[in-house]
C-alpha positions in Angstrom: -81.9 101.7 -160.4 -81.3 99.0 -163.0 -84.1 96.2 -163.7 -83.1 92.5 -164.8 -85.0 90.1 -166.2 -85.2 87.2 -164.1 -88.2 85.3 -166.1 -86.7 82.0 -166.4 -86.7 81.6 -169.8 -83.8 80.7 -172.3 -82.0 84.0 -173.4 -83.8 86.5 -170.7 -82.8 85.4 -167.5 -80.2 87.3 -166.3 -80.4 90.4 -169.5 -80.1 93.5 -168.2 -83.5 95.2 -169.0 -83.2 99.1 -168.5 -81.5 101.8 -165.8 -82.9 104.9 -164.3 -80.3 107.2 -163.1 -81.9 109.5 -160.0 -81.3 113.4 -160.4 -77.7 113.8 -158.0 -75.3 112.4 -157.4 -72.9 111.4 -154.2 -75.9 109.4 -152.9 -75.0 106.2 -151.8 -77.8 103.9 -152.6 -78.4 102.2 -149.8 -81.4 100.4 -148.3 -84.7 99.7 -150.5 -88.0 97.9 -148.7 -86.8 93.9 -148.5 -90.0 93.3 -150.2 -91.8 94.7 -153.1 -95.2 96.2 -152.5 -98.4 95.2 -153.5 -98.7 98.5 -155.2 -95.3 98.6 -156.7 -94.3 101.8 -155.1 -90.7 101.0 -154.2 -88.9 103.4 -150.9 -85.0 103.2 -151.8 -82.7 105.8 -149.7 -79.3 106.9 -150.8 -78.1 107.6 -147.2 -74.7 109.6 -148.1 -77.0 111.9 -149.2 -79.8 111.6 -146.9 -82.0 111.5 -150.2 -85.0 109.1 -150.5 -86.5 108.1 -153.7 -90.1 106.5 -154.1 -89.6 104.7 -157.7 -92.7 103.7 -159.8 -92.3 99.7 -160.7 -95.9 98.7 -161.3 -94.3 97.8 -164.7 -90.6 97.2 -164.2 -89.6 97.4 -167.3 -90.6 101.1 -167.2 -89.7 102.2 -163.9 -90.3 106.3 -162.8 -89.8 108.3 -159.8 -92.6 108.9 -158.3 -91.1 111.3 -155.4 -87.6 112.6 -154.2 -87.3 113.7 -150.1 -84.5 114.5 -147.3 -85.9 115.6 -144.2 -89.4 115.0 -143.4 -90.6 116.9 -140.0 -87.3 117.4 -138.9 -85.9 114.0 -139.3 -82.9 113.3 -141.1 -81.2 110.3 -143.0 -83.7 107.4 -143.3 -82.4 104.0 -143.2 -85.1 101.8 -143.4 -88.9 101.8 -144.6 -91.6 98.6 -143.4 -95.2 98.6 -144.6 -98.0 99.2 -142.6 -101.4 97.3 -142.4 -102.8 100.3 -143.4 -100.8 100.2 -146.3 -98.8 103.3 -145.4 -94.8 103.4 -145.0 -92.9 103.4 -141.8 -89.3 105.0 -142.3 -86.3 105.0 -139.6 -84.8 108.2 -139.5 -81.3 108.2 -138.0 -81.2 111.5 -136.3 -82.6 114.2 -136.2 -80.7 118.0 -135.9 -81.9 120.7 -133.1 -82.4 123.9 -135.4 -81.7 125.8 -132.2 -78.3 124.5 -131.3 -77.3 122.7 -133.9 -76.7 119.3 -131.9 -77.6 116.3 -133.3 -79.9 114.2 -131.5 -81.3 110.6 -132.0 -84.0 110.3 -134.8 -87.4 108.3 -134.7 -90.0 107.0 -136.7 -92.3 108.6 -139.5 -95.5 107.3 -141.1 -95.8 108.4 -145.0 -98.2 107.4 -147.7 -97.2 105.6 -150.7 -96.4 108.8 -152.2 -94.0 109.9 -149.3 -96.4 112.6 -147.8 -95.8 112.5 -143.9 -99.1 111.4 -141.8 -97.4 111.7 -138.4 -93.9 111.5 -136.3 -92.7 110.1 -133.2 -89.3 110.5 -131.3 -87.2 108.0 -130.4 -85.5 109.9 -127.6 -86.9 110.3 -124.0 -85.6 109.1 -120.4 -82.5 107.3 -120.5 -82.0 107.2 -124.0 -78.5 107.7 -124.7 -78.0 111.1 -127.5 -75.8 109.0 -129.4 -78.4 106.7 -130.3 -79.6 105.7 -133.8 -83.0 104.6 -135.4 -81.6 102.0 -138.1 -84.2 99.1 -138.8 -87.6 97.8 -137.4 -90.1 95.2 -137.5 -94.3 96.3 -137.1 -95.6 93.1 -135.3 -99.8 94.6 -135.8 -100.8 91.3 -133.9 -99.5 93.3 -130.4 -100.3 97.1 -131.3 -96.3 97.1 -131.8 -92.9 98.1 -133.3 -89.5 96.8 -132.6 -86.7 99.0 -133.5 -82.8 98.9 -133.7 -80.1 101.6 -133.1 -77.3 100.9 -134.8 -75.4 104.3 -135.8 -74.1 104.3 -139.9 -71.9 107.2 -139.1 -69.2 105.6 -136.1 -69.5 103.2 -132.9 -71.5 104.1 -130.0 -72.6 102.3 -126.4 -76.1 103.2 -127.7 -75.9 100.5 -130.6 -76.5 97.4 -128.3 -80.2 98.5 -127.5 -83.7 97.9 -129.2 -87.0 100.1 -128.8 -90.6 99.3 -128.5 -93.2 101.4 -130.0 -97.1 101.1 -129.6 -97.9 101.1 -133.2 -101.6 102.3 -132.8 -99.9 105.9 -131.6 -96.3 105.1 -132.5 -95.7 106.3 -128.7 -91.9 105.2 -127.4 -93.1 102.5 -124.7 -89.1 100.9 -123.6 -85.7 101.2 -124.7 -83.4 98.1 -123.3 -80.0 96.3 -124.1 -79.2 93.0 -125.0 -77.8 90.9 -123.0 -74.1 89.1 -124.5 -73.1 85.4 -124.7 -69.6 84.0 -124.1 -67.6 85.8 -126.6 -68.8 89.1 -124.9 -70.4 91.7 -127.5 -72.6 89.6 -129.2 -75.6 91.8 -128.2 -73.9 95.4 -129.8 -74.9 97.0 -133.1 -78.6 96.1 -133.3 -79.2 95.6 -137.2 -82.6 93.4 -138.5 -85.6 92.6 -136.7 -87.8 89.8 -138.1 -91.2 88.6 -137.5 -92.0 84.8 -137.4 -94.9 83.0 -139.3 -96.9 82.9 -135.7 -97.4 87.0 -135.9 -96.4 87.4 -132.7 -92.5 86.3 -132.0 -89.5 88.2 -132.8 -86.1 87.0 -133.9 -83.6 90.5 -134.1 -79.7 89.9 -135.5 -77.0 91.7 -134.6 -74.0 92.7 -136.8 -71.9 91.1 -134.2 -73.5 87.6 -135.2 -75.9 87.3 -132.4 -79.4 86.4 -132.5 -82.0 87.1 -130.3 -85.0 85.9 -129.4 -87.4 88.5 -127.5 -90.0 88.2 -125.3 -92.8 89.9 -123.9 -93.1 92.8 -126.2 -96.8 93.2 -125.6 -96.0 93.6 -121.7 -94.4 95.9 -119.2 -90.7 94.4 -119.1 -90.0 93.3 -122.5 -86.1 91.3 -122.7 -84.4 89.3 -125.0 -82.6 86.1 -124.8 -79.0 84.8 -127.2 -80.3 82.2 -129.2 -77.6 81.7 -131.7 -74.4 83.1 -132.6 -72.0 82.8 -135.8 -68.4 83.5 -135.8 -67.1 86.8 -137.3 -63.9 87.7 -138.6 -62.3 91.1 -138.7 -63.8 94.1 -140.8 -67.0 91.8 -142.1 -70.6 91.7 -140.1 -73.5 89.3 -140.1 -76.0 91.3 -142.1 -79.7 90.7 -143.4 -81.6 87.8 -143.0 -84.8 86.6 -144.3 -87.5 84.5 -142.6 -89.7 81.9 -144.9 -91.9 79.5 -142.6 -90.0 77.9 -140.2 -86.3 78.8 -142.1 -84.3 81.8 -140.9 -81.4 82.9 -143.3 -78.9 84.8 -142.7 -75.7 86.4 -144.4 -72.5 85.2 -142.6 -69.4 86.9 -144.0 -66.7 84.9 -141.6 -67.8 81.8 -143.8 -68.7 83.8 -147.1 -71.6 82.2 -147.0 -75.8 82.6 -146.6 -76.7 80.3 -144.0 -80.6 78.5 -143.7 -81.6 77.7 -140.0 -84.5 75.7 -139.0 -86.7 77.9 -136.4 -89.3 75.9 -135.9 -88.4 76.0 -132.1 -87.4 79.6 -132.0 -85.2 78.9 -128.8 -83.5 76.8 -130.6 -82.2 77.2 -134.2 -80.7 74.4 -135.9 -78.3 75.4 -139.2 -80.2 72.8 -142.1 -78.1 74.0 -145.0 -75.3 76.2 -146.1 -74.6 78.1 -149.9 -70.6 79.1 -149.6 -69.5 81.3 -151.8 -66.2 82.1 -153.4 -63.5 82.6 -150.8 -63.2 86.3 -151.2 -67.1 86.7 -151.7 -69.0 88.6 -148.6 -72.4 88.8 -148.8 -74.3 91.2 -147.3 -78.0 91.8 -148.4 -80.7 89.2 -149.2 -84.1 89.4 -150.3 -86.8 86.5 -151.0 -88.4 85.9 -153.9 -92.3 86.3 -153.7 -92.9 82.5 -154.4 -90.6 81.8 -151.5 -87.9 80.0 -154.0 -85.1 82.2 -154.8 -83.2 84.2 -152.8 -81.0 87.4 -153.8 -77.5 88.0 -152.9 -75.5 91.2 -152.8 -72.4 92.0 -151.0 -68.7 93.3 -150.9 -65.3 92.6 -151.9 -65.4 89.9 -154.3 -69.3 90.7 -154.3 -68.7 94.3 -154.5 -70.1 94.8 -158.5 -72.1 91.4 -158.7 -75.5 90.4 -157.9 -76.5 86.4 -157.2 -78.9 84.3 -156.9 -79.7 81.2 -155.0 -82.2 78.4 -154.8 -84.2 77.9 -151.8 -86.3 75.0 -151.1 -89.3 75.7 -148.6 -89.9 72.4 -147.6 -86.5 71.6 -146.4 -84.4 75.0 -145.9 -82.1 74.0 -148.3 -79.7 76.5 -150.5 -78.2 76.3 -153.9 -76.7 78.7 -156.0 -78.7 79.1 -159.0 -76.0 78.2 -162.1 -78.4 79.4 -164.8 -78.7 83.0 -163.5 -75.2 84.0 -165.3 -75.0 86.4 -168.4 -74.3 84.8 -171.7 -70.6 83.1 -172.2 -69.6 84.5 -168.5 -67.7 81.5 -166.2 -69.3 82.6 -163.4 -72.8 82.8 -162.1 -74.2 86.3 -161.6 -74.9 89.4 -162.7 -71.3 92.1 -163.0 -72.0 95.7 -162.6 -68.6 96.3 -163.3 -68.4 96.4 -166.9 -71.5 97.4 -168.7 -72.3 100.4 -170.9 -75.5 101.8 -169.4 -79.0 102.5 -171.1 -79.0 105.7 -169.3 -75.1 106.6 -170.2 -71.7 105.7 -169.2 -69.8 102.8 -168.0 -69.8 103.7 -163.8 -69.2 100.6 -162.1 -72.0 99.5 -160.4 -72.4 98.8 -156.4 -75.8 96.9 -155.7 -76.8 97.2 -152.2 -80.7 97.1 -152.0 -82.2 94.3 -154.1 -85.7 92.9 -154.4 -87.9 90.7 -156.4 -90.8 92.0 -158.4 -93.9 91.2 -157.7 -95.2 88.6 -160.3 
């Protein structure tokens, strides 16, 4: 984990402020929450491994690990975790392994504490659920007692990836499992990726890393569907990735354009693109995360990206994107953060990958 000082201030913004190495190695950090907690106990998983880590950042600067997990009742590989109103943790687990036969089944949903006990499980396989398919992301929507759920598979392609799940959140019982429909180009609707909840509490955009966007409807009801709102064009090896939703602006990563893209949602039905950050021609970005005042936005990614971390301006009135110039390390010609060529507090000069990014809470 490394911590940067983004206090906009001459001479700090940008300085590297510590690392905190976890205890293995070989595991892929991967996803952390897209937001940082109230309480500052931050869920990160290192999904080569298919080890968690809950790290301690109620003061940054001194960050801890609170708790270290795999498997938790009989789940495996978590990909996600989404905060409860209760203030517990909701984690996707990719699959889960029958200790009988040794096949590996689709995985489901688990409710921990803030400390990563578990409270309580519930499957995401039942009638007509293909075996092949994966819990990736979600989305709690508490407003209609529900959870909306993706099934992307990490590990290699599968007919299962096009479909979401909804979940009663009150029980976490598996209520439907449907596809989404595709637009003109033809696969728009396969690999389900990020669910996001809109500012009215009750409607659902979810993104597909085929560049579709979808809006759904009727989640609290007996036939829930969804309906291709918007697509973006995609290029080989590169996939539309996470987006962010602030008000009535939807951003999203769109690698075919190496750009983060803001869309005006204020008619759901209907997005309208309002502003576009592109980034250098080899740059793809992939992660994003929001700032908690609702005025930055960080960018992670690969290729060009691979070692660097961004940062870009939002405006919340408008939608409008600009990359931050000031967030650069001293006497460096580019903007950003490198990872690629720093001596480590903890030790060693590893090239760092960021994936998982988020803001502190102020």
């Amino acid at each position: 984990l490394a911590v940067l000082d983004i206090t906009e201030a001459d001479g700090r913004y940008g300085r590297l402020v510590t690392t905190l190495p976890v205890p293995s190695h070989g595991n892929g950090p991967h996803h952390t929450e897209h937001e940082m907690p109230a309480d500052g106990q931050l869920f990160a998983n290192g999904f080569a491994s298919g080890q968690s880590f809950v790290f301690d950042l109620a003061d940054p600067p001194t960050p801890r690990i609170v708790r270290q997990f795999g498997d938790v009742e009989g789940y495996s590989h978590p990909h996600s975790f989404l905060r409860l109103p209760n203030g517990n943790v909701l984690a996707t687990f990719q699959m889960r392994h029958d200790p009988a036969s040794g096949a590996v089944r689709t995985g489901g949903i688990v409710e921990m504490t803030p400390s990563g006990e578990a409270v309580r499980a519930s499957s995401a396989d039942g009638p007509g659920v293909h075996a092949d398919s994966r819990v990736y992301s979600g989305q709690v929507v508490p407003a209609l007692d529900r959870i909306v759920t993706t099934t992307t598979d990490m590990h290699g392609d599968s007919p299962a990836s096009r479909n979401l799940q909804v979940w009663r959140l009150s029980d976490l019982s598996l209520l439907h499992t449907f596809a989404l429909p595709d637009g003109a180009v033809g696969d728009e609707g396969l690999y389900t990726a990020e669910p996001r909840l809109l500012q009215d509490g009750k409607s659902v955009l979810a993104s597909t890393f085929n560049c579709g966007l979808y809006l759904l409807d009727g989640l609290e009801g007996e036939a829930p569907a969804a309906r291709l709102v918007a697509t973006f064009p995609r290029k080989l090896d590169t996939n539309c990735a996470i987006p962010v939703i602030s008000g009535n602006y939807y951003q999203a990563t769109v690698p075919a354009w190496n750009a983060v893209v803001s869309l005006d949602i204020s008619d759901p039905a209907a997005p309208k693109e309002v502003s576009r950050l592109t980034l250098a021609p080899e740059d793809v970005p992939h992660w994003i995360a929001m700032s908690p005042d609702q005025r930055r936005v960080v960018v992670t990614g690969y290729a060009a990206l691979q070692h660097r971390a961004l940062i870009a301006r939002f405006d919340p009135s408008t939608g409008l994107l600009t990359m931050d110039e000031r967030f650069r390390e001293e006497g460096a010609s580019e903007p950003g953060f490198r990872m690629d060529n720093k001596t480590w507090p903890h030790g060693g000069n590893a090239k760092g990958i960021p994936h998982g990014a988020v803001f502190s809470v102020p």
